[in-house]
DRENDOVO-941521 format. One record per residue (C-alpha): residue in three letters; x, y negated, z. Coordinates in steps of 0.05 Angstrom, whole numbers, padded with zeros to 5 digits, always signed. Example, Ala and Ser with C-alpha at 12.3 -4.5 7.8 and 13.67 -1.06 7.14 Angstrom:
BEGIN
ALA+00246+00090+00156;SER+00273+00021+00143;
END
This chain:
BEGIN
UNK-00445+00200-00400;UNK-00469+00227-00332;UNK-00417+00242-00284;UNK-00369+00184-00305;UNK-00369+00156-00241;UNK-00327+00214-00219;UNK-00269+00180-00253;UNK-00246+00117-00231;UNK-00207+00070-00267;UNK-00216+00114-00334;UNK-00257+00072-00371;UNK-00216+00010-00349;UNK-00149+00045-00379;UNK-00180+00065-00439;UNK-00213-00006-00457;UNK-00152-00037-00441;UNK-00110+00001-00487;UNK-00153-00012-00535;UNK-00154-00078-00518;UNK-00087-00088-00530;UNK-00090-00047-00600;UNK-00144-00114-00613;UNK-00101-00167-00599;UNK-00042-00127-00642;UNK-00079-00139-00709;UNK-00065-00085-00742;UNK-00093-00009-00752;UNK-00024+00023-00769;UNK-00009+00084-00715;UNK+00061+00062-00709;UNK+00040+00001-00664;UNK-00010+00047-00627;UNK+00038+00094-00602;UNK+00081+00036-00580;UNK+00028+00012-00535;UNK+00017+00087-00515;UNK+00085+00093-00497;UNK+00088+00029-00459;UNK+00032+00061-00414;UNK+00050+00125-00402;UNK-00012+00145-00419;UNK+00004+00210-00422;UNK+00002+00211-00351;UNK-00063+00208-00343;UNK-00076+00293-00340;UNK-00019+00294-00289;UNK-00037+00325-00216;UNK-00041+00384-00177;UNK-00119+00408-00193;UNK-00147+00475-00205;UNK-00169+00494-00282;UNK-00245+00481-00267;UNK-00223+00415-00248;UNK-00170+00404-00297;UNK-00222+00428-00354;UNK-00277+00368-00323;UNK-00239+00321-00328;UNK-00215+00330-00400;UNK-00279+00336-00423;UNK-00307+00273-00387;UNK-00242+00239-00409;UNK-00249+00260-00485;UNK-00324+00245-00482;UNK-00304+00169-00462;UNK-00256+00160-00517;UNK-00304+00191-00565;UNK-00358+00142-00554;UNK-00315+00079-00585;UNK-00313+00120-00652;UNK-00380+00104-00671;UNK-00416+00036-00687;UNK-00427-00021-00666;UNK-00354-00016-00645;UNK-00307-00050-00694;UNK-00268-00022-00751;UNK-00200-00045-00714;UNK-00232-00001-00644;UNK-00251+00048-00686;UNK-00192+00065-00715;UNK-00152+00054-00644;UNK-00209+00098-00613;UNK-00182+00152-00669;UNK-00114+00148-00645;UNK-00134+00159-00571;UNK-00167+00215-00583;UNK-00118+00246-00623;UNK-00065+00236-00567;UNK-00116+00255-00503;UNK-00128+00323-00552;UNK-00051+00327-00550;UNK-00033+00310-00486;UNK-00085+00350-00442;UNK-00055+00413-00402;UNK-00120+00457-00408;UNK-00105+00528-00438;UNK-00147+00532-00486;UNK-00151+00457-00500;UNK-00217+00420-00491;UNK-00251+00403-00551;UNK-00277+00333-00581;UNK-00358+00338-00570;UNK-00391+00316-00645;UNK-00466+00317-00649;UNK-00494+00332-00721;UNK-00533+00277-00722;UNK-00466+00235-00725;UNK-00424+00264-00769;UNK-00449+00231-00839;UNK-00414+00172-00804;UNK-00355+00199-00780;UNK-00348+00214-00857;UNK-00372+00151-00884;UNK-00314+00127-00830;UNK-00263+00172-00862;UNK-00278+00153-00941;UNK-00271+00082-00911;UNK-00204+00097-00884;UNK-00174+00124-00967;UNK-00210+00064-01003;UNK-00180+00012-00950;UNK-00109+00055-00962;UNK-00097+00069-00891;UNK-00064+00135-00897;UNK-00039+00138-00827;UNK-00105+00137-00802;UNK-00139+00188-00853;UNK-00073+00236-00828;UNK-00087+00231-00762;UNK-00162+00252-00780;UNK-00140+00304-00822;UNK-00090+00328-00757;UNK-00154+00338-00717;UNK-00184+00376-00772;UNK-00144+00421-00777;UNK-00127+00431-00708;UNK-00203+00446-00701;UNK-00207+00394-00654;UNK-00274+00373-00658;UNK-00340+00420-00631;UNK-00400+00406-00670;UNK-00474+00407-00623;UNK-00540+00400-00624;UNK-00543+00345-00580;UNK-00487+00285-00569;UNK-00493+00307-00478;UNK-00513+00378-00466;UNK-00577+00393-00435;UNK-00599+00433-00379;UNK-00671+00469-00368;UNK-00719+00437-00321;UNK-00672+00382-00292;UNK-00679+00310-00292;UNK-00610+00269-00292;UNK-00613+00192-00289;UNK-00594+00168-00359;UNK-00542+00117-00343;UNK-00534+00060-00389;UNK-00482+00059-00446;UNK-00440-00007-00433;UNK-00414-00035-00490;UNK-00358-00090-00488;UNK-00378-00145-00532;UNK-00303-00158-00550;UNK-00304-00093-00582;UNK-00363-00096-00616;UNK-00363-00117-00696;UNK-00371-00188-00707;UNK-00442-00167-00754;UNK-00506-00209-00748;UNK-00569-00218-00785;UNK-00542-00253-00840;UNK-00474-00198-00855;UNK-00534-00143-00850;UNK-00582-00176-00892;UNK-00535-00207-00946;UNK-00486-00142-00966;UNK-00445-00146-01032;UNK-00494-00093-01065;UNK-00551-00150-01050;UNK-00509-00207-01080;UNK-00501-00157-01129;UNK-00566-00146-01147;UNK-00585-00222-01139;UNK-00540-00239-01195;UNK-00570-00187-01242;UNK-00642-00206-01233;UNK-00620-00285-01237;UNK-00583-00270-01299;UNK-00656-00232-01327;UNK-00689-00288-01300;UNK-00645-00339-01348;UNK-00657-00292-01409;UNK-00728-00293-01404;UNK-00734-00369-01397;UNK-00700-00379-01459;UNK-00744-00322-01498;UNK-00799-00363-01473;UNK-00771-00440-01491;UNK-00779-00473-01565;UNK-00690-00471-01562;UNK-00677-00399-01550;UNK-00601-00423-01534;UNK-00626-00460-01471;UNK-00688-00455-01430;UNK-00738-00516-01433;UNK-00726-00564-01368;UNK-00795-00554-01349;UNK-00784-00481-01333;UNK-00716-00501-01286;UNK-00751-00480-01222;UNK-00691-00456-01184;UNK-00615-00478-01184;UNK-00570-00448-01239;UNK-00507-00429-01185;UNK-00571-00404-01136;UNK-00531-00342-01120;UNK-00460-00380-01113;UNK-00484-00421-01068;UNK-00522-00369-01024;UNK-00444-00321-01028;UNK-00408-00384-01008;UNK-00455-00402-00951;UNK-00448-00323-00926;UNK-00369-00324-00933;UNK-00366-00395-00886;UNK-00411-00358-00837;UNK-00371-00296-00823;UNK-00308-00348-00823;UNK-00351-00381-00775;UNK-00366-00320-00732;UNK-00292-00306-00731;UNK-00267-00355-00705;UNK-00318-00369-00655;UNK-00306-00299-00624;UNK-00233-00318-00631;UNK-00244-00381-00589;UNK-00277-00344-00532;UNK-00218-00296-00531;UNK-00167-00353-00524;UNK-00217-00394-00471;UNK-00221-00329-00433;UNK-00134-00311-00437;UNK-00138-00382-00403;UNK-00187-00373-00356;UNK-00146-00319-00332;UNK-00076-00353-00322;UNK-00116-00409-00289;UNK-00153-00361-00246;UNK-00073-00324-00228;UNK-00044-00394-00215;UNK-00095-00414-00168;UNK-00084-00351-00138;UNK-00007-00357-00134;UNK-00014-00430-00105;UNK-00062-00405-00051;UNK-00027-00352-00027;UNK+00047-00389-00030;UNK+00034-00424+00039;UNK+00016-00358+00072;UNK+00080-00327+00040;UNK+00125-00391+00061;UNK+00102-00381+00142;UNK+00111-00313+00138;UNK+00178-00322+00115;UNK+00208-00380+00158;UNK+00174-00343+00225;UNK+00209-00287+00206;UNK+00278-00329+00193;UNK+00269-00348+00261;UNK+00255-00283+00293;UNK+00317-00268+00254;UNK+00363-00327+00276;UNK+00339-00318+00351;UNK+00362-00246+00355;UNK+00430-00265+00307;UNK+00447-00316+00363;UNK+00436-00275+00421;UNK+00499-00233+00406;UNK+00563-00248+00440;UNK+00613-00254+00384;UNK+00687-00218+00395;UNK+00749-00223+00357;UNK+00766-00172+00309;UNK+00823-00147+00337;UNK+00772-00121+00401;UNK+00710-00109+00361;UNK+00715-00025+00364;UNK+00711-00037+00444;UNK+00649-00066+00442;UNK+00625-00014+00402;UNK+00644+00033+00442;UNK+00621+00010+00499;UNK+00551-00009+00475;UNK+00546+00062+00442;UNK+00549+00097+00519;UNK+00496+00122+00557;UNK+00478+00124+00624;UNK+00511+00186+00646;UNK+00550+00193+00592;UNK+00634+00188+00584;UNK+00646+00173+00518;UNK+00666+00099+00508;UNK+00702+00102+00576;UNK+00772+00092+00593;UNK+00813+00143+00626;UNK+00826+00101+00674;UNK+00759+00102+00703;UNK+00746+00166+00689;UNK+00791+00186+00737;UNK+00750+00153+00792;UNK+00694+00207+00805;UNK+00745+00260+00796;UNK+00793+00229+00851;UNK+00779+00281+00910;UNK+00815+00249+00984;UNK+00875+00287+01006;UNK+00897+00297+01071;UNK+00972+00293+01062;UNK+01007+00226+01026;UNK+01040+00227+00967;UNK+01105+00198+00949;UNK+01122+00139+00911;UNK+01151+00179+00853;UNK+01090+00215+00840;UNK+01050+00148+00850;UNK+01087+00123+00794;UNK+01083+00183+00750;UNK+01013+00190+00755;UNK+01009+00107+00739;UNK+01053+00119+00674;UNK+01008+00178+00648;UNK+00949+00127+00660;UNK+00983+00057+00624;UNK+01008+00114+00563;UNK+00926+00144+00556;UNK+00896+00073+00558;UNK+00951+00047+00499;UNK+00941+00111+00467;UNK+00863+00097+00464;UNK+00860+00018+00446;UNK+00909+00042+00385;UNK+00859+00092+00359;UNK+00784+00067+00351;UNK+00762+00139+00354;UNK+00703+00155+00410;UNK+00739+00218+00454;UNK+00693+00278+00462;UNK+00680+00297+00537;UNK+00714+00360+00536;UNK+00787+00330+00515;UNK+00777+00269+00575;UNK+00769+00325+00626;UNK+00831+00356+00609;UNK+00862+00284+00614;UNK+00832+00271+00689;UNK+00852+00352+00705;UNK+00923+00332+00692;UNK+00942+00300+00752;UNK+00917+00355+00798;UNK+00944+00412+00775;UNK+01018+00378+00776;UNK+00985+00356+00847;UNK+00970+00426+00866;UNK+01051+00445+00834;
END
């Protein structure tokens, strides 16, 4: 599909939703929604885009599910490719929706798909067709990619996971139940006429036994151990490569443990350095510290009044008298108990009416 590489990660989220619809074993739509669910795959039309944009990538989305609908996928992908269509159709924010791109060409199968669906009694499936149907869903073309006059586009080639793919060979394609079919009837001729042709007409004459008796028992056997054969092998690689993976995760977790470990201890010692470095203080003084650690250069909050009053202190020419000494030392003691008892940082406007009360009952 040209232009695919426009959308990264796409095909990787579809196959491995799919993927996971494999390893379910089962076809039922009930499961497939679960996995949907799981993935919030309905998120994948979310973002801010303009409609041009919006209506691209639908299309180039909907033309990626559509191609696992088709042979030489599986039944099993087949039928989860079904269901992924029928919630990207569903789930897409383009008014009017996008439409599922048929060719002509492949709709005999798409039927042959759907008659498969009723004899094999998997109703949920054949609704979810119907759904589509009747939604008109699906736009029928000439061609399966549109074509443009007098332009060449690379024709990029069509992947195809081999997981997916149905486990058919030579042998599933060449022997078919309407072969063994047919096999049987011309060996069951074949036994008639050797007995028209032999002295006992009950039996044929042993000269005339040219070919086994069971010759097409044997040969449906043989074909049945094969495709038990096949499955098994393709279910063998799947294991091997599940536990190539966790191998290939636990090496990765081991390596990258040490790395983690340093990190961690330098920074518990970056951590313990700058812990230690504090001066620890008793509870019962902890808010001074605060405070005075909170100050700025400049700055009066976290001061006592008592030094506040420093810078304000003007020199006067004429001495003052014991009593007003005293007085002045009282209001001092009461403002510094008054501001241990309360663990509250003063604003700078209330201290400077604190430091102005000793000179206006100066000036008195």
């Amino acid at each position: 599909m040209s232009g695919m590489s426009g959308v990264p990660g796409l095909k990787e989220d579809c196959e491995e939703l799919l993927g996971a619809f494999q390893q379910a074993d089962t076809v039922r739509f009930e499961r497939f929604a679960e996995l949907w669910r799981e993935r919030r795959f309905h998120t994948v039309f979310y973002g801010r885009m303009r409609a041009l944009e919006r209506n691209k990538l639908t299309q180039k989305t909907l033309d990626l599910a559509q191609q696992y609908f088709f042979p030489p996928y599986s039944f099993q992908i087949r039928v989860g490719a079904l269901y992924l269509l029928y919630g990207l159709y569903n789930a897409q924010l383009c008014q009017p929706k996008q439409k599922i791109r048929i060719a002509l060409k492949d709709w005999p199968e798409i039927q042959k798909f759907q008659l498969d669906l009723l004899d094999s009694q998997h109703y949920d499936a054949a609704f979810i067709f119907r759904k589509l149907r009747l939604a008109r869903a699906f736009h029928f073309t000439a061609m399966p990619k549109p074509l443009t006059y007098r332009t060449k586009k690379k024709s990029e080639e069509n992947y195809i996971k081999e997981e997916f793919k149905d486990p058919s060979d030579r042998v599933n394609s060449l022997i078919t139940n309407d072969v063994l079919e047919e096999l049987m009837n011309i060996h069951d001729h074949y036994q008639k006429m050797k007995c028209v042709i032999s002295a006992d007409k009950s039996q044929p004459d042993k000269a005339l036994s040219l070919i086994k008796d069971d010759f097409v028992v044997t040969l449906k056997d043989i074909t049945l151990e094969h495709q038990e054969w096949q499955q098994n092998r393709m279910k063998l690689l799947q294991n091997t490569e599940v536990t190539n993976e966790t191998e290939n995760k636990k090496k990765e977790q081991t390596f990258l443990e040490p790395e983690g470990s340093e990190r961690a201890s330098a920074l518990a010692r970056i951590k313990y350095k700058s812990y230690s470095a504090v001066v620890e203080v008793s509870k019962s003084r902890r808010h001074r510290q605060v405070q005075l650690e909170s100050s700025e250069p400049g700055s009066s909050c976290g001061k006592s009044p008592s030094r506040s009053k420093k810078p304000s202190r003007r020199p006067q020419p004429a001495r003052r008298g014991s009593s007003e000494v005293r007085g002045e030392m009282q209001v001092a003691k009461e403002a510094v108990t008054q501001h241990i008892g309360m663990p509250i940082i003063v604003e700078e406007d209330s201290e400077e009416g604190e430091v102005s009360l000793p000179k206006r009952r100066r000036q008195r």
